[in-house]
Every structure is written in C-alpha cells, then in structure tokens.
C-alpha positions as CSV (number, residue, x, y, z in Angstrom):
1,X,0.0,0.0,0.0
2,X,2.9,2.3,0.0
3,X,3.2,3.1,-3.2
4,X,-0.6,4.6,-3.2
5,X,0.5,6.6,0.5
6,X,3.4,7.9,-1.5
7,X,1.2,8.7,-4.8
8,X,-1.0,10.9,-2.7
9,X,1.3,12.7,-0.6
10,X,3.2,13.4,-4.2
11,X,0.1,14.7,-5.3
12,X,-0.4,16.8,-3.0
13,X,3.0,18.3,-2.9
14,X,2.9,19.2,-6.5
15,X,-0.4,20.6,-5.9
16,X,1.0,22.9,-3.1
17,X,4.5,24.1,-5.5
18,X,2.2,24.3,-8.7
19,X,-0.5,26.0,-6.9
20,X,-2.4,26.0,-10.3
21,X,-4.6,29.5,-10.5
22,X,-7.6,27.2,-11.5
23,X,-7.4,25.5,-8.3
24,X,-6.3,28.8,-6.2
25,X,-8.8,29.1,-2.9
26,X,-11.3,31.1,-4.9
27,X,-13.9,30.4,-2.3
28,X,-12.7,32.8,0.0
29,X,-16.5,33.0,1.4
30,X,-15.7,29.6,3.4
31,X,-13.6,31.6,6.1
32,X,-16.8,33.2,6.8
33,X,-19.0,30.6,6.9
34,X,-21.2,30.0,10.2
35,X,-19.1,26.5,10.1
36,X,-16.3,27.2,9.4
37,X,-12.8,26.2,11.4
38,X,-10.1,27.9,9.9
39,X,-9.0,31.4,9.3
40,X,-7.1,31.5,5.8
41,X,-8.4,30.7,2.6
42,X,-6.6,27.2,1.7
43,X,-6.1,25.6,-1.1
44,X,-9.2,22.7,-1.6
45,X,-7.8,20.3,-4.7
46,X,-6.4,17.9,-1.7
47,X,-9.2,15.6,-3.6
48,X,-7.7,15.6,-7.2
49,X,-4.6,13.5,-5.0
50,X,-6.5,11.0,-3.4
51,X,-8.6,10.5,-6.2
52,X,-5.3,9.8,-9.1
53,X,-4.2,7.7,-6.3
54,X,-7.1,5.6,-5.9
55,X,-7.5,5.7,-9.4
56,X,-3.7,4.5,-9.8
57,X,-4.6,2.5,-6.8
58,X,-6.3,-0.6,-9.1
59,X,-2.6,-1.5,-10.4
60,X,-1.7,-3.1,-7.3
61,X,-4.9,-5.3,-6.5
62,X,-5.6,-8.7,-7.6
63,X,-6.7,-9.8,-10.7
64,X,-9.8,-10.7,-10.1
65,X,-10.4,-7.6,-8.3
66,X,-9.7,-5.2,-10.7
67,X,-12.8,-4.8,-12.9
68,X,-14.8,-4.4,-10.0
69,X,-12.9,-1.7,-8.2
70,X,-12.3,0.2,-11.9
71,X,-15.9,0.1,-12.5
72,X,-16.0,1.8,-8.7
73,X,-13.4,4.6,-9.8
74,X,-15.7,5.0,-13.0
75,X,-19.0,5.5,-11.2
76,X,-17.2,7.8,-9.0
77,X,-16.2,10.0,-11.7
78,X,-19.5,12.3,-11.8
79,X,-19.2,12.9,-7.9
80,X,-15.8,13.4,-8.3
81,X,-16.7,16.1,-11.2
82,X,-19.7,17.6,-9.4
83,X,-17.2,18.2,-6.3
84,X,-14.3,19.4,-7.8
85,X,-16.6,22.6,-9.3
86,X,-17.7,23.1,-6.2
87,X,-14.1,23.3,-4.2
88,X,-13.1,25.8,-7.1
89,X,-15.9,28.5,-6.8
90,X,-18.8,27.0,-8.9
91,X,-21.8,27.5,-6.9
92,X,-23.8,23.8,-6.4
93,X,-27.2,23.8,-4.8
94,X,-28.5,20.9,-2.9
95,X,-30.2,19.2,-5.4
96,X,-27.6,19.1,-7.9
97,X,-25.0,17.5,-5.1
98,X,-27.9,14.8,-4.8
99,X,-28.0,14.4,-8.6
100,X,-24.8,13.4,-8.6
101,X,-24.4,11.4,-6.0
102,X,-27.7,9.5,-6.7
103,X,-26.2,8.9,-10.1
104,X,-22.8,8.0,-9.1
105,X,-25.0,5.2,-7.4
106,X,-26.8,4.1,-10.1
107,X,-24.1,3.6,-12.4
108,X,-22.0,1.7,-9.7
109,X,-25.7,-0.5,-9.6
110,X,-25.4,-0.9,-13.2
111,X,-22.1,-1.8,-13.9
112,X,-21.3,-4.2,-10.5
113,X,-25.3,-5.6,-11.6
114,X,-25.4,-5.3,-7.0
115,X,-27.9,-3.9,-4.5
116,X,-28.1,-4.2,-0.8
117,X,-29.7,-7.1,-0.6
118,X,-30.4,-7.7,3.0
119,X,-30.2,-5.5,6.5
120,X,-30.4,-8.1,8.7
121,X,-34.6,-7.5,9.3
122,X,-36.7,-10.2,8.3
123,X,-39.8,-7.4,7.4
124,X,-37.0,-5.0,5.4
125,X,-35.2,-8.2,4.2
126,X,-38.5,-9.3,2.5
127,X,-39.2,-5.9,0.9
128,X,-35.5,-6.1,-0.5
129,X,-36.5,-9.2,-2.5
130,X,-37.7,-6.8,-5.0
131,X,-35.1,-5.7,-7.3
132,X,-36.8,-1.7,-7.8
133,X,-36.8,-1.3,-4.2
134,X,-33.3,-2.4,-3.2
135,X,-31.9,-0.6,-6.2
136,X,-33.7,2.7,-4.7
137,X,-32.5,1.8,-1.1
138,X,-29.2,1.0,-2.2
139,X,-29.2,5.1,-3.6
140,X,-30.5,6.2,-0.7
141,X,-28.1,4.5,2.0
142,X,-25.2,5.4,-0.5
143,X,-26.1,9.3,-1.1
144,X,-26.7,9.1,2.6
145,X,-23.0,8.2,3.6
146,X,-21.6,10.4,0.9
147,X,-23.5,13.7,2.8
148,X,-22.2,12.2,5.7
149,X,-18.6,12.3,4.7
150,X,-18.6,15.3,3.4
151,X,-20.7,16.9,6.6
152,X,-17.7,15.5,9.2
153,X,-15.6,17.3,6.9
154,X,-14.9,20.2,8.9
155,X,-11.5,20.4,11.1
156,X,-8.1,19.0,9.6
157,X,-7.7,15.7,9.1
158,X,-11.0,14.6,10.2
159,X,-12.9,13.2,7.7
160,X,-9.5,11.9,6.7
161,X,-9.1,10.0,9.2
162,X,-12.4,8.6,10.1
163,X,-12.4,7.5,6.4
164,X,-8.9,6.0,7.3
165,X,-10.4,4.2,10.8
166,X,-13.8,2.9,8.3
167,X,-11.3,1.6,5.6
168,X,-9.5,0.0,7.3
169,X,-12.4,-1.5,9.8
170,X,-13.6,-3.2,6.8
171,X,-10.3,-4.3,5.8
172,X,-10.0,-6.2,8.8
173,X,-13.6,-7.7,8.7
174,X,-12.8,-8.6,4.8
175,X,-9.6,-10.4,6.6
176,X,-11.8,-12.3,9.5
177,X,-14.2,-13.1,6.5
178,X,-11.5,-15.0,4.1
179,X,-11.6,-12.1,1.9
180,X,-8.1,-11.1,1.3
181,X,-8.6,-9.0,-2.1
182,X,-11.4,-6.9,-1.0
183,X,-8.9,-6.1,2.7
184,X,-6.8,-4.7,0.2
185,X,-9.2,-2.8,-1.7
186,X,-10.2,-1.0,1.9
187,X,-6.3,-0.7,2.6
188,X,-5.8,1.1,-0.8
189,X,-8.0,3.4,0.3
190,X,-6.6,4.1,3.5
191,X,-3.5,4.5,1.8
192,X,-4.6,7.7,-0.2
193,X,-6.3,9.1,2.5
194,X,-3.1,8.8,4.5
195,X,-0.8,10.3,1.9
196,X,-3.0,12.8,1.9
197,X,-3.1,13.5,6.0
198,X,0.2,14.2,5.9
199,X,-0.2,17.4,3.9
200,X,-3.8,18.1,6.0
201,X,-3.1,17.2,9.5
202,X,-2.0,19.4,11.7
203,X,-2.3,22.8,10.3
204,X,-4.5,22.4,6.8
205,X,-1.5,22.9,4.7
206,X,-4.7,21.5,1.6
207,X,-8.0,20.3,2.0
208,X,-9.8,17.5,1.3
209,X,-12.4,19.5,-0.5
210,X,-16.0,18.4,-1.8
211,X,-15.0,16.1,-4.3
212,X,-12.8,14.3,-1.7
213,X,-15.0,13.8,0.7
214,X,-17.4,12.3,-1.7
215,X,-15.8,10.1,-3.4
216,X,-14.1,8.8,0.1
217,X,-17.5,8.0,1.3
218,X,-18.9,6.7,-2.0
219,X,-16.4,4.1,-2.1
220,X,-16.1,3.3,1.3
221,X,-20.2,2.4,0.8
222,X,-19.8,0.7,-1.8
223,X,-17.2,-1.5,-0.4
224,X,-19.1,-2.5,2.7
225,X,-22.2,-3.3,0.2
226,X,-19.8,-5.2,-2.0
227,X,-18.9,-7.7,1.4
228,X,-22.4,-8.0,2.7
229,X,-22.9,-9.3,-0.6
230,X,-20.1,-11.6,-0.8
231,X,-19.9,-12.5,2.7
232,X,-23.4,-14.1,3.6
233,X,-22.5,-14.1,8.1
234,X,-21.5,-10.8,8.2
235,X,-24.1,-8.4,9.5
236,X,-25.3,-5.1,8.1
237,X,-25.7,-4.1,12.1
238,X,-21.3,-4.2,11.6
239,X,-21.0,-2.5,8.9
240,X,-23.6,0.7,10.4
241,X,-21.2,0.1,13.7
242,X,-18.4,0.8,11.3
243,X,-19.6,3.7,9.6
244,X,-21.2,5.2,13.3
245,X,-19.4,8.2,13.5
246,X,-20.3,10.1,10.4
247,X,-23.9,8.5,10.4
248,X,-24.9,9.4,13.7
249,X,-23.1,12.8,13.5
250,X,-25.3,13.6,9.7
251,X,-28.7,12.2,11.4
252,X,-28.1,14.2,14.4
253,X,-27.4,17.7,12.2
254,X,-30.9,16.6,10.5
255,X,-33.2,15.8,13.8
256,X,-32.0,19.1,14.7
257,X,-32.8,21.4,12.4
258,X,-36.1,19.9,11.5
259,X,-36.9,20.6,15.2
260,X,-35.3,23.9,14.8
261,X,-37.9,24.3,11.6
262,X,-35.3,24.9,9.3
263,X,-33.9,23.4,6.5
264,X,-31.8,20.4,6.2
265,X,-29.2,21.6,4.0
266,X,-28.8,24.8,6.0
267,X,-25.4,24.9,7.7
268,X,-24.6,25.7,11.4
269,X,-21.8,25.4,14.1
270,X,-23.6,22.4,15.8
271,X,-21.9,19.3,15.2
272,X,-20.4,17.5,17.4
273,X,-16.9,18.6,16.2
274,X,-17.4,21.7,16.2
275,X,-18.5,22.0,20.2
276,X,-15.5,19.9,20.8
277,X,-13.6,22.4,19.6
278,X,-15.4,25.3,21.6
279,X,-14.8,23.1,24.4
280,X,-11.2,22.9,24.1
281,X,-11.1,26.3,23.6
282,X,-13.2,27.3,26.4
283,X,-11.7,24.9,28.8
284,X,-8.0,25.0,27.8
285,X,-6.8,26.7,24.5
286,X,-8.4,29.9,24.1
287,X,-10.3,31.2,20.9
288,X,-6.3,32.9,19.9
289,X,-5.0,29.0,19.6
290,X,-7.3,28.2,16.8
291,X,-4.2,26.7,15.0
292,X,-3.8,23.8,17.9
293,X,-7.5,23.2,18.8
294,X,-8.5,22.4,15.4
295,X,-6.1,19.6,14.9
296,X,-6.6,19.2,19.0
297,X,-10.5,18.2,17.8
298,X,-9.3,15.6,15.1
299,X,-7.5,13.7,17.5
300,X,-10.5,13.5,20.4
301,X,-12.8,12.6,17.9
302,X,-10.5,9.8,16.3
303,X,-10.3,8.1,19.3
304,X,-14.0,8.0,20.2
305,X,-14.9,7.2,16.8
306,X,-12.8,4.2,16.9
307,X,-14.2,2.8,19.3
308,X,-17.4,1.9,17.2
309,X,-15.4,1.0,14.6
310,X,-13.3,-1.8,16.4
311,X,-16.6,-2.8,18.1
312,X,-18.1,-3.4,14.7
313,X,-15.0,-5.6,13.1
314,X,-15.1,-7.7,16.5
315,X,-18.9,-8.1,16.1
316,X,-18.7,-8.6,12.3
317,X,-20.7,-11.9,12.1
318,X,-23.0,-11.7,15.4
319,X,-26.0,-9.3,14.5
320,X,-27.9,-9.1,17.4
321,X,-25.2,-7.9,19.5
322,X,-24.0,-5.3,16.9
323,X,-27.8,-4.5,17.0
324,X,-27.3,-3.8,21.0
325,X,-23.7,-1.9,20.6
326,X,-25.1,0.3,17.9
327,X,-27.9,1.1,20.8
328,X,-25.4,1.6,23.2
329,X,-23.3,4.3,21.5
330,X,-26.3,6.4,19.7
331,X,-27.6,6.9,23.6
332,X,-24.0,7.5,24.3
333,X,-23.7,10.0,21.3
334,X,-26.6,11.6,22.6
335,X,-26.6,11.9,25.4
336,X,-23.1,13.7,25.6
337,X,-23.9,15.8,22.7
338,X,-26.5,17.5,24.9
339,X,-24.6,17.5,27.8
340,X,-21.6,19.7,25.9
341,X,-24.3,21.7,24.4
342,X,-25.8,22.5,27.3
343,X,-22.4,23.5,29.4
344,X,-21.2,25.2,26.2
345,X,-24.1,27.5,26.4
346,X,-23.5,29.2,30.0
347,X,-20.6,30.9,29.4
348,X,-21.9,32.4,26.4
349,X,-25.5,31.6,25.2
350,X,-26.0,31.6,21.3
351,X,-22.6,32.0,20.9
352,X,-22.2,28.5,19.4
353,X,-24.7,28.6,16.9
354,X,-24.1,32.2,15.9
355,X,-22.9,34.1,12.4
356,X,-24.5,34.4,8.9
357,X,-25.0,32.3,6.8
358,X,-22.6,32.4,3.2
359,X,-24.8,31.3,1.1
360,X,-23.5,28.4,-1.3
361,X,-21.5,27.4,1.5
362,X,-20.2,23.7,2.2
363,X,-22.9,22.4,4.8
C-alpha cells in the first residue's frame, strides 16, 4: 500500500508548488461561513490527490479484483466532477449535489449488476427481495454516507481519518471473513487518505475538499455493500457500527434542524466537532490558539470514533449484539452531545450557533 501513500502525498505536494490558479482558494466566502474552522483561505484540490491515487490504486490489487474496483473509480467519476466545481468556486445547490451522488450510485448499480440485498430485518429483508426497491434503497443509504462524509468534513484531518479508521475496519472484517482482495481494496483506500493527511493534518496545509469527501464516502459504501454481498455471516448491524461516526453525527445535524424548523441543507456550528472544539477552547486553549484546537478536535474525535469501529469488526458476524452496541453508542452520542451543548451555552448563550449564513457554503 505504499506506493498509493506515496502517490497521494506526491500529489499533493505538487499541488501545493504548482498551486495552479484554477485551483487557487477562490472560495474565500468559506472563512466566513457559520461553520467554518479555519481562518485562511486554503487551497481545496487535496481531492484531485487521493482520487489519481485511488484511481492509480487498481494497479496493485488482484486480478480478479480489478474490474470491479475500476468500475467503482468509474462510477465515482461524476461525484468526483460535481465536487471538484464546487471546491473551485462553482456554486452547487443541494439538489444538484444529490443528482450526482444519486447517479454516481446508479451507475455503480449498473455496472457491479449489485444492491443491498439484505439488512439483517426479516420485514426489510422481504421488501428487499424486490429488485426496484433495493436498487432505490441501495441510492438512498449510498447518497446518505456520501453527505455524511462530506458533513464530518470540517477540522483538519477529520474526515480523513475517520475515512482511514472505516477503511480500514472493513479491511479487517474482509480479513476475518477469508476475503483477502477486497482487505486490500479498503487498505488502498486508506492509503490515499493517508498520503494525503500528511499534507492536512496538523495545520491544513490543503483540504480535502468536496469532491474528496465524496468520493471517500462513495467508495467506502460501496465496499461495505460489496462484502455483505459476498460474505453471507457478516451483519449489516457491523457495517452501520463501522460507519457510526459520520452517520450518527449527519442524522443528528438533521433531527435538529427539522426541530429547529429549518432546512436540512442549512449549515450551522452544531456538530459535534465543532462543540468539541469550543470546548477545548473554552476549557484549555483559548479562541487565539485556533491553530492547535482544530487539529486538538481531530485527534479527540478519532479516538472516540474508533471505538465503534473496532466494536463493529469484532462483532462482524454476530448481529444481534451489533444491533445492541449500535444502541449503546447512539444513547452514548446523545446523550453527551447534549450535555456539551448544554455547558457550552452558560458561558456564552447563542454563541455556538451564531454568524451568517454564506450562502453556497459547504454544509
């Protein structure tokens, strides 16, 4: 897997030397955003490098693995597009994102001729019987974890490394579940997002941008689709254990602004990320230390979201207790979101969720 770790972080580089005036940080707006965590414009083509060495990637799998993961990288390709517009300055609204990444899906549908096929429900797992239905499901669970990706996206080396911690989660279940050449189709892919760290973690020298984060979550769901199909004892209950963290973090943000009566897609500084940060800021740093509680963030939330993650590959093949884990850490999640909200909000109430709105804005 070195070679794709060296491939990205080359990438990257040369993206940094060149810095290419078509990929300049034209979106200068995103330092003013209501979520955002930085204070310079930065570069966003980070996801041009992981995606050429992901793309460069299927060279060093198996041979029977190859057409599959190139038809990935192929249906990837209009997400990819779609996202790299964005992270240069053309202006995507919600429904165009979902386009794509509904698209994305279906073209990955048509060219592996796969669907999630079961959830480990005997009611849902009937329903799923019927071709339309899990093709439609399949778009909905896929979009879902690309949003999700792209929604954690939001200190350095975040969503890097959660998509690191998920790849390689299901490169060790592929392992427990005699399926060496899909483990290293996950590692490849934690690979690029590591080459890729190195230039993002700790001071967001590049970003991952849009078209990063999507395609690291598009491929990352399609690969835990691809083993539920191929491995018939492990559980879907797993895989959701595996992916927790950006799930639970994306249904969250949407419970809470449909409470709040607003809009979905409309961004704040709620997630769980960014309170950690206030918190660390409140508690220790200061607000002038922005440069070491961002990365500061990262590493808290690595290590809790691991824990779901290791908890899913040990549970890979026993579904009910996945079933009870997954319980366990969404009360868990809860329950200490709303704690830090609510200390977070004495020293200075409103503060969290304050600031306009830029619109066109990464949410």
């Amino acid at each position: 897997m070195f070679p794709v770790f060296l491939l990205s972080s080359s990438c990257c580089a040369a993206l940094l030397l060149a810095r290419p005036r078509a990929l300049s940080p034209t979106r200068r707006d995103d330092v003013a955003a209501v979520q955002a965590a930085h204070r310079r414009p930065t570069q966003r083509s980070g996801g041009i490098a992981v995606f050429l060495a992901l793309a460069a990637g299927a060279v060093t799998l198996p041979a029977n693995l190859v057409q599959t993961y190139a038809a990935l990288i192929a249906a990837a390709l209009p997400l990819f597009l779609v996202g790299l517009l964005e992270d240069i300055g053309q202006p995507m609204t919600p429904l165009r994102r979902l386009a794509a990444a509904t698209a994305s899906s279906l073209l990955a549908t048509v060219l592996l001729g796969l669907w999630i096929g079961r959830v480990d429900l005997a009611a849902a797992d009937a329903l799923l019987r019927f071709a339309p239905v899990a093709i439609l499901f399949t778009s909905f669970a896929v979009v879902g974890i690309v949003n999700a990706f792209n929604l954690i996206d939001g200190m350095n080396g975040l969503a890097s490394g959660i998509g690191s911690l998920t790849a390689m989660g299901l490169g060790l279940v592929a392992l427990h579940a005699g399926q060496a050449d899909l483990a290293q189709a996950a590692f490849v892919i934690a690979a690029a997002l590591l080459g890729f760290l190195v230039f993002n973690f700790p001071f967001g020298a590049i970003f991952l941008g849009d078209s990063g984060a999507y395609v690291t979550g598009f491929l990352l769901a399609w690969m835990s689709i691809i083993l539920l199909d191929r491995v018939e004892e492990a559980s879907a209950w797993a895989m959701l254990l595996i992916f927790f963290w950006p799930v639970a973090d994306t249904f969250l943000a949407m419970l809470r602004r449909t409470l709040a009566g607003r809009r979905t897609d409309q961004p704040d500084r709620l997630h769980f990320h960014q309170f950690t940060m206030r918190a660390l800021e409140i508690l220790w740093l200061g607000r002038q230390r922005r440069f070491l509680s961002n990365p500061a963030t990262s590493v808290a939330i690595w290590v809790l979201a691991s824990a779901p993650v290791l908890t899913g590959v040990v549970l890979w093949n026993a579904p009910g207790a996945a079933v009870r884990a997954l319980g366990f850490y969404a009360l868990l999640f809860a329950l200490t979101y709303l704690l830090g909200i609510r200390l977070l909000k004495r020293p200075r109430r409103g503060a969290i969720a304050s600031g306009p709105v830029v619109p066109g804005a990464r949410i």
